[in-house]
C-alpha positions in Angstrom: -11.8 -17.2 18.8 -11.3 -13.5 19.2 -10.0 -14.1 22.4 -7.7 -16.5 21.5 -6.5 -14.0 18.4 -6.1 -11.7 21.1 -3.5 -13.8 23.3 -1.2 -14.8 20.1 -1.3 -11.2 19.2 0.2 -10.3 22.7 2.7 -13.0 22.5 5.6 -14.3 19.9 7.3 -16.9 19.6 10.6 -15.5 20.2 8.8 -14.1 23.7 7.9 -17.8 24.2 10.9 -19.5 23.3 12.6 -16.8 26.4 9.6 -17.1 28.5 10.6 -21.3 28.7 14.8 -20.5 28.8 14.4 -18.1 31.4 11.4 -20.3 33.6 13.4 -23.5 32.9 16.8 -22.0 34.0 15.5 -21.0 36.8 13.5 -24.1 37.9 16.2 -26.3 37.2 18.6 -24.3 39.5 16.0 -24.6 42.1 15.6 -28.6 41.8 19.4 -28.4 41.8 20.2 -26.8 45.1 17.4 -28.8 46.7 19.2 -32.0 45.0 22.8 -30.7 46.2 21.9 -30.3 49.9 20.2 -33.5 50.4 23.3 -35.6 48.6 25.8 -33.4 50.5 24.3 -34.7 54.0 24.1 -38.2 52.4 20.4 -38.5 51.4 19.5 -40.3 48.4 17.0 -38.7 45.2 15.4 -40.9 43.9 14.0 -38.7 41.0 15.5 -35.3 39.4 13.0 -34.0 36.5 13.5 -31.6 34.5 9.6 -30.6 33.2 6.4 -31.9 34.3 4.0 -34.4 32.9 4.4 -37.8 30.9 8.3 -38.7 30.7 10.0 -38.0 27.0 13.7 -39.6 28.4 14.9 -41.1 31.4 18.9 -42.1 33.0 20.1 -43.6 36.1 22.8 -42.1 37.3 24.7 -41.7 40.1 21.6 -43.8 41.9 19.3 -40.4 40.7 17.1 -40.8 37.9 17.3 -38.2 35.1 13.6 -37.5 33.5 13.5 -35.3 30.5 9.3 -34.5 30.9 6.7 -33.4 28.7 5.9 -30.2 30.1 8.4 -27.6 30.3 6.7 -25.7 33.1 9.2 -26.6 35.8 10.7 -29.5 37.2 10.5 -31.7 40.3 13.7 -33.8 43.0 11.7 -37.1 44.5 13.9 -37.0 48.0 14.5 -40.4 49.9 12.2 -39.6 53.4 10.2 -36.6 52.5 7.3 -38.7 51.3 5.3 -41.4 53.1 6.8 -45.1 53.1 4.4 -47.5 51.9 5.2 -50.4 54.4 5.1 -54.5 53.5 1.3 -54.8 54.1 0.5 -51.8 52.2 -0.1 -49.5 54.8 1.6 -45.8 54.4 4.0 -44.7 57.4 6.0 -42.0 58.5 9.3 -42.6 57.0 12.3 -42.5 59.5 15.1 -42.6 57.3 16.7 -39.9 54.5 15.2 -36.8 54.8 13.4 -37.9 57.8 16.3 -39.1 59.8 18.2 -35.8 59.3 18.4 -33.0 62.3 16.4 -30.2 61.7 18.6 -27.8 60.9 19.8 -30.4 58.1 15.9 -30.5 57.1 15.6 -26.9 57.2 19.0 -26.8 54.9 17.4 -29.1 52.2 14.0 -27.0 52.2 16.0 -23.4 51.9 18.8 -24.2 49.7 16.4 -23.7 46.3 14.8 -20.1 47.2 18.1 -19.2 48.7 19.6 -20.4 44.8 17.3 -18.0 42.8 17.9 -15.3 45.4 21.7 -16.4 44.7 20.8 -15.8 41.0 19.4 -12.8 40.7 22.2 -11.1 42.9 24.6 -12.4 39.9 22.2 -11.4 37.2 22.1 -8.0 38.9 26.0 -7.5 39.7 26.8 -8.3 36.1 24.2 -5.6 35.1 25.5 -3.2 37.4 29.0 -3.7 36.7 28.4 -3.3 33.0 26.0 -0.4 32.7 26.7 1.4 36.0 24.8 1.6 39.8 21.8 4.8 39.7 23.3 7.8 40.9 20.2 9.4 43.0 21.7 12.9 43.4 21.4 13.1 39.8 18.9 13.4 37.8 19.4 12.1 34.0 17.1 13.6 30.8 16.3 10.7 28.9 14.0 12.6 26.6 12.5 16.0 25.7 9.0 16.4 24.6 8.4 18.2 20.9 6.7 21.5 21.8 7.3 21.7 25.4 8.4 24.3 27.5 11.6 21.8 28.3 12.7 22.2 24.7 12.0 26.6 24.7 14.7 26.3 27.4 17.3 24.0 25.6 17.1 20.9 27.7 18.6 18.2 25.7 18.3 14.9 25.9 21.3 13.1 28.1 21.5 16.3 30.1 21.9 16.1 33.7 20.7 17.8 36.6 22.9 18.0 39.8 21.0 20.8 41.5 18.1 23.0 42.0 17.7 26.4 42.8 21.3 26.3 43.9 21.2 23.4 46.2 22.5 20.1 45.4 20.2 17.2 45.1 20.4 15.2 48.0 20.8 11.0 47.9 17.6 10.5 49.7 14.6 12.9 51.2 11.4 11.8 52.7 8.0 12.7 51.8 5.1 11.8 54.5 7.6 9.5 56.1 8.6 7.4 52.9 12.0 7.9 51.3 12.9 8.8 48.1 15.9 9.2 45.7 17.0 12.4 45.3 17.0 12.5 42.0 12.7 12.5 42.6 12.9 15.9 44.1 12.7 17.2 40.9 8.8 16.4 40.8 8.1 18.0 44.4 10.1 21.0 42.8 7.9 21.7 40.0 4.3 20.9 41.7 5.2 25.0 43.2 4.8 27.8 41.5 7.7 30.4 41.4 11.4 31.3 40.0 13.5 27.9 39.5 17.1 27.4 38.2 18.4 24.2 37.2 21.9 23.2 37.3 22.6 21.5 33.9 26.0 19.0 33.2 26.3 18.9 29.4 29.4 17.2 27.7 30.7 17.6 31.1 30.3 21.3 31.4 28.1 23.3 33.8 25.2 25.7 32.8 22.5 27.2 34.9 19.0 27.4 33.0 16.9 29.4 35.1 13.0 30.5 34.5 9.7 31.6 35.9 7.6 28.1 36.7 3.7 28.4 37.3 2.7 24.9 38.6 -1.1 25.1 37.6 -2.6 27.1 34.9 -6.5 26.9 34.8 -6.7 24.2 37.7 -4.3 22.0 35.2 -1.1 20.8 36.7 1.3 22.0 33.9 4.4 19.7 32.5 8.2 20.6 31.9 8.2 18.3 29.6 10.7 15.6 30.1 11.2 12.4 30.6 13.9 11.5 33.3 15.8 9.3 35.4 19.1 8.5 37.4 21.9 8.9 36.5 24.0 6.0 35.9 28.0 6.1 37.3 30.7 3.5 36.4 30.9 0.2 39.0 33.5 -1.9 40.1 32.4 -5.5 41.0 32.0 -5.1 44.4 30.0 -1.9 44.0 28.1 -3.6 42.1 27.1 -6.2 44.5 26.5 -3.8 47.7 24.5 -1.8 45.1 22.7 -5.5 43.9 21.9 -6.3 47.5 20.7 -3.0 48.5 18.0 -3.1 45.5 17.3 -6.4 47.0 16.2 -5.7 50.5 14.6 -2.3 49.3 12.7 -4.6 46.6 11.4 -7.2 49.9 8.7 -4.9 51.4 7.2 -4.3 47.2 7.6 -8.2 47.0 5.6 -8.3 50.1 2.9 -5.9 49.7 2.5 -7.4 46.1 2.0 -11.1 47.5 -0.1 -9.3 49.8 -2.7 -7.4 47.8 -2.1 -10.6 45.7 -4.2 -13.0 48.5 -6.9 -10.1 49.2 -8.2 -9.8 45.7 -8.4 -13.9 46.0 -10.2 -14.0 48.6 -12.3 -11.5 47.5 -12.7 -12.6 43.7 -11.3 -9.6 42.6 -10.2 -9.3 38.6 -8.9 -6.4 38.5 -5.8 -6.2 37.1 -2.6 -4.6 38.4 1.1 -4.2 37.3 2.8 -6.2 40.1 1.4 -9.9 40.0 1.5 -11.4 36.1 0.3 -15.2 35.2 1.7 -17.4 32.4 0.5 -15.0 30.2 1.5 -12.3 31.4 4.8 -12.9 32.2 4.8 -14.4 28.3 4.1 -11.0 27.1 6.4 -8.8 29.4 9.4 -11.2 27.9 8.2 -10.6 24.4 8.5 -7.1 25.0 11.7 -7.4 26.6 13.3 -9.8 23.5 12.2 -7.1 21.1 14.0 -4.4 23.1 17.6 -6.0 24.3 19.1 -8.8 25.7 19.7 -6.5 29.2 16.2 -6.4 28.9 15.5 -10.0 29.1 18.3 -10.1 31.8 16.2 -7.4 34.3 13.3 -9.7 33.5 15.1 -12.7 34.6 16.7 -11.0 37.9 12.4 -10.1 38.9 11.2 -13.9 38.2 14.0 -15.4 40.3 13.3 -12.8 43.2 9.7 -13.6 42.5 10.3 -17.1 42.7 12.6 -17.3 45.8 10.3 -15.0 48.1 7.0 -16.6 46.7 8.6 -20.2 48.0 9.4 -18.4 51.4 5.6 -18.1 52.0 5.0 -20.4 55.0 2.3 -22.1 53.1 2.2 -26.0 53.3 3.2 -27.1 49.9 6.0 -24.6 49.3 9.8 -24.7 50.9 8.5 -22.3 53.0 5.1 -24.4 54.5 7.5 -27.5 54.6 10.4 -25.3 56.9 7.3 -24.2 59.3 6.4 -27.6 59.6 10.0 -28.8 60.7 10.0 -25.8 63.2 6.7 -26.5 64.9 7.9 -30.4 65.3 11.4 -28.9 67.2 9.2 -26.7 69.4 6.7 -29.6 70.1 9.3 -31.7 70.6 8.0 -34.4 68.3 6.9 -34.2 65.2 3.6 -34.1 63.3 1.8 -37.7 63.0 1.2 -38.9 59.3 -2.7 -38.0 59.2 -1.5 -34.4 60.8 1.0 -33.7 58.1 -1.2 -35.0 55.3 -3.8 -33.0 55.6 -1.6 -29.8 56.3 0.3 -30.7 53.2 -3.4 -31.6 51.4 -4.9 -28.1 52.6 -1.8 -26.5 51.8 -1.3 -27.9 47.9 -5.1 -27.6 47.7 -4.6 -23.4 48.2 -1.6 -23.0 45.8 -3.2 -24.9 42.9 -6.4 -22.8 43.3 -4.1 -19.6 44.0 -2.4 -20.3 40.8 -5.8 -20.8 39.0 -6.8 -17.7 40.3 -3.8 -16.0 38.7 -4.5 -17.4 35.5 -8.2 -16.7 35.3 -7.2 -13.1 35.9 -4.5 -12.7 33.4 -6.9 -14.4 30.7 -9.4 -12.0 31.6 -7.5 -9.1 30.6 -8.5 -10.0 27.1 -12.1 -9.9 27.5 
């Protein structure tokens, strides 16, 4: 019971009532663009549910039938020809019409067209964010906060200060440490881990000021601390800054995505529990949106932009089961020149579902486990 007083604590209903808008919204778009494609190229769907589970309403419409479910934990398009066809005596076949009959780049359309929405998605999400509070400036540095006490404050650093050089050199857009690149903006760390005289270039109420002082980096064998708290700088956006800025963030955010799905499938494999900050379960991601409710809608909009990223690249995985599996499979048919027999595809598909479902109870063992 302690355990269970420990989740609610972590969670409220506010975070909840998000946590199903945002997953919904985001499911539904999926289903949609999946449903879109296939009718575009002429294929019937049979079935377009939003939720999972036992069905609360259902409509025929437009040949589609309109399921309200039980379960708001995602949704579900039945597509004519992607399933086996059960034939007169009973016996399941390879269907040849519908989804099956279509060429495979009209296949591959179908299978793309839902992580290709949520990518769609969170490029809006992010342009609209951009374009209303500004794109980072990485040659600046922004002083969100000044420590009580610290050496910061003895020198009159302020918060909303900013710092467009160093030592009398402006700080660059980007600089690379062991091969990696950084904002410029980061320098500021690497400046302060040395010892010696340093001068900050300070913009306040849009006027200049040099602060200069004598740093020692270590004192006793303990790194010492200016004692701020900073940032970038933000500068004002027009829309289609905004976007090049949104699509940047995007393709620097695909190798984090990667190495996140990554260390994601080693602690599987190896039963590891540990907990880390870039994979969350149900519960998690319950908690992070009940923190963002309580902080500001913007906030609830960054978390939306990461779960429809999250979403689109974790359905690229070329794991049978997901859009991505299901596109493998079409491409290995065109380069065998035939495609898979019934018994061949079933068991991918079986050994493929079979993986995500105990992936997925592997994510939420862990994130239950943080509470013990």
């Amino acid at each position: 019971m302690n355990i269970l007083h420990s989740i609610a604590a972590a969670l409220t209903p506010v975070g909840l009532l998000w946590t199903l808008v945002i997953i919904g919204v985001a499911t539904f778009l999926h289903e949609l663009a999946h449903f879109a494609l296939a009718r575009w190229q002429g294929v019937a769907v049979k079935t377009f549910s939003v939720g999972m589970g036992p069905v609360l309403l259902r409509r025929v419409w437009r040949g589609t039938e309109w399921r309200l479910s039980l379960l708001p934990i995602g949704g579900y398009v039945e597509i004519d020809g992607m399933a086996p066809a059960e034939g007169p005596d009973g016996v399941y076949r390879q269907p040849t019409r519908g989804f099956a009959a279509l060429p495979n780049w009209g296949k591959v359309a179908v299978l793309l067209a839902g992580p290709l929405m949520n990518l769609v998605l969170a490029l809006g999400l992010m342009t609209v964010t951009f374009t209303a509070q500004g794109v980072p400036a990485p040659d600046r540095a922004r002083i969100e906060a000044v420590l009580p006490g610290s050496r910061a404050q003895a020198l009159g650093l302020q918060a909303g200060d900013v710092i467009t050089a160093i030592n009398g050199r402006d700080l660059p857009h980007t600089y690379t440490v062991n091969g990696q690149p950084h904002a410029g903006w980061e320098s500021l760390r690497d400046t302060l881990a040395t010892s010696g005289p340093k001068t900050l270039t300070v913009v306040r109420n849009g006027a200049a000021r040099a602060i200069s002082f004598n740093w020692q980096a270590r004192v006793n064998g303990i790194q010492q601390r200016l004692g701020i708290q900073y940032g970038p700088d933000v500068q004002p956006a027009s829309v289609p800054l905004a976007l090049k800025t949104s699509l940047q963030t995007t393709a620097e955010a695909v190798p984090q995505v990667l190495r996140a799905f990554g260390s994601l499938f080693v602690r599987f494999f190896t039963l590891d529990l540990s907990q880390d900050q870039n994979i969350s379960g149900p519960i998690g991601t319950a908690q992070i949106v009940s923190q963002a409710a309580a902080l500001s809608p913007w906030a609830l909009v960054q978390v939306a932009i990461l779960l429809n990223l999250s979403l689109a690249f974790f359905n690229l995985i070329p794991i049978p089961g997901l859009d991505g599996g299901r596109i493998l499979l079409v491409l290995m048919s065109a380069l065998r020149g035939r495609p898979l027999t019934l018994a061949q595809e079933q068991a991918i598909n079986f050994a493929g579902f079979a993986f995500v479902m105990l992936l997925m109870t592997f994510v939420v063992v862990r994130d239950v486990s943080r509470f013990f």
